[in-house]
C-alpha positions as CSV (number, residue, x, y, z in Angstrom):
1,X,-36.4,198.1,-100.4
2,X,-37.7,201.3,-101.4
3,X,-41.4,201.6,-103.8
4,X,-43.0,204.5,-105.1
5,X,-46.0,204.5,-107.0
6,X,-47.5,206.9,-109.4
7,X,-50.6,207.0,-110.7
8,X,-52.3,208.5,-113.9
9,X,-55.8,208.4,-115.9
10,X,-56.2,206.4,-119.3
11,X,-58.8,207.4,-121.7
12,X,-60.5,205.2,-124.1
13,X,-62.8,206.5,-126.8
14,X,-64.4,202.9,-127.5
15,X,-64.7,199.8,-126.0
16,X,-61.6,197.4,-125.3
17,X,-60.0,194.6,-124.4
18,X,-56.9,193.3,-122.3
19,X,-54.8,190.4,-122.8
20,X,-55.0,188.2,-120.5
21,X,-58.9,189.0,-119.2
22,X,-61.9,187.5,-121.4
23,X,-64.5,190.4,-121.0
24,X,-64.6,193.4,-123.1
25,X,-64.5,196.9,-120.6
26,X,-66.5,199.5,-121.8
27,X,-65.0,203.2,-123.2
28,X,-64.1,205.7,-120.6
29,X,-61.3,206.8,-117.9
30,X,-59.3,204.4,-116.0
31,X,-57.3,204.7,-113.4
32,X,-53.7,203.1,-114.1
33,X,-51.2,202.9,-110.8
34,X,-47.2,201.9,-111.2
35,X,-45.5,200.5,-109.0
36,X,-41.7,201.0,-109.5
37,X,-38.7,199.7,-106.7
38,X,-35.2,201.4,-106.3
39,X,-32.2,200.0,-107.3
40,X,-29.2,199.6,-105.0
41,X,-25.6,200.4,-105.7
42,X,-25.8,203.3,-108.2
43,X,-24.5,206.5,-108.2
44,X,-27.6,207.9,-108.5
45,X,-31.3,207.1,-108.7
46,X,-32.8,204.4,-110.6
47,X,-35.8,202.8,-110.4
48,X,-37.1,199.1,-112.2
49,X,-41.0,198.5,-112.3
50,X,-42.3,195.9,-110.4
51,X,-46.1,196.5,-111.6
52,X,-48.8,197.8,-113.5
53,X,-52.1,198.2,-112.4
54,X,-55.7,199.0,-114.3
55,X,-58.7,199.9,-112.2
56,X,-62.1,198.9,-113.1
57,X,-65.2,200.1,-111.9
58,X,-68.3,197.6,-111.6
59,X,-71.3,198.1,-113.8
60,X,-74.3,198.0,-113.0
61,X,-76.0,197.9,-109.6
62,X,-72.0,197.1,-108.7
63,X,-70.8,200.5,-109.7
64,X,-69.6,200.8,-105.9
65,X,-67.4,198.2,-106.5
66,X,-64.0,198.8,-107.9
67,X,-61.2,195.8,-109.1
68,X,-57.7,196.4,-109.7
69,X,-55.9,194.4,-112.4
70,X,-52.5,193.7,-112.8
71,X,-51.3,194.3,-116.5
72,X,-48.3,194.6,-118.4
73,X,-47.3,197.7,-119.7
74,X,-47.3,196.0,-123.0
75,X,-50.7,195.2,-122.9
76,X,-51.8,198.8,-122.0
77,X,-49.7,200.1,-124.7
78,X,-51.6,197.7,-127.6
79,X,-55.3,198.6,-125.9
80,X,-54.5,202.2,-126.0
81,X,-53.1,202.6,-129.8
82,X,-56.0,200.1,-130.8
83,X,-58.4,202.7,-129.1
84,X,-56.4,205.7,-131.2
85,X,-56.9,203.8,-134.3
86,X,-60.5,203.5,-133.6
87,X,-60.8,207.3,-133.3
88,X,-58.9,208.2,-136.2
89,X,-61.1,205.8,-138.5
90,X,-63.9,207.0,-137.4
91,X,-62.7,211.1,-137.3
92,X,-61.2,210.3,-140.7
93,X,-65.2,208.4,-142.2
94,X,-66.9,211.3,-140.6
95,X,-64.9,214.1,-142.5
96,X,-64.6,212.7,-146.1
97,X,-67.0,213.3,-148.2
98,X,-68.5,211.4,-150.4
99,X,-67.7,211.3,-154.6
């Protein structure tokens, strides 16, 4: 079986939260790592995920200390267009004036 993975960076503007995990992470970048297998018996290549992977960094006198959650792509998805939404209130309440 053949894996690649492929990574990227995240970016959140304001705090958040994850399905599945009860503590709130706070703003910043994030390391988010794919994990994606290929498919057998095609004429060509295709590949299925098998994973997807948030990294958080420790706070406090644990910043050394880095965990890696599994997450689904779902879950990403709805944190980062919550975080989006968030900026956009807050661009939109810092450029109106008031009447």
């Amino acid at each position: 079986m053949t894996v690649r993975s492929s990574t990227s960076v995240v970016t959140f503007t304001h705090p958040f939260r994850i399905s599945g995990y009860p503590d709130e992470l706070p703003e910043g970048e994030y390391v988010v790592v794919v994990d994606e297998e290929l498919l057998q018996g095609f004429s060509f290549e295709a590949y299925r995920r098998t994973g997807t992977y948030l990294t958080v960094k420790g706070r406090g006198r644990r910043t050394d200390i880095s965990e890696t959650r599994p997450i689904t792509q779902k879950a990403l998805e709805a944190a980062l267009d919550h975080d989006r939404t968030l900026a956009a209130k807050a661009s939109w309440r810092a450029n109106s004036s008031p009447v």
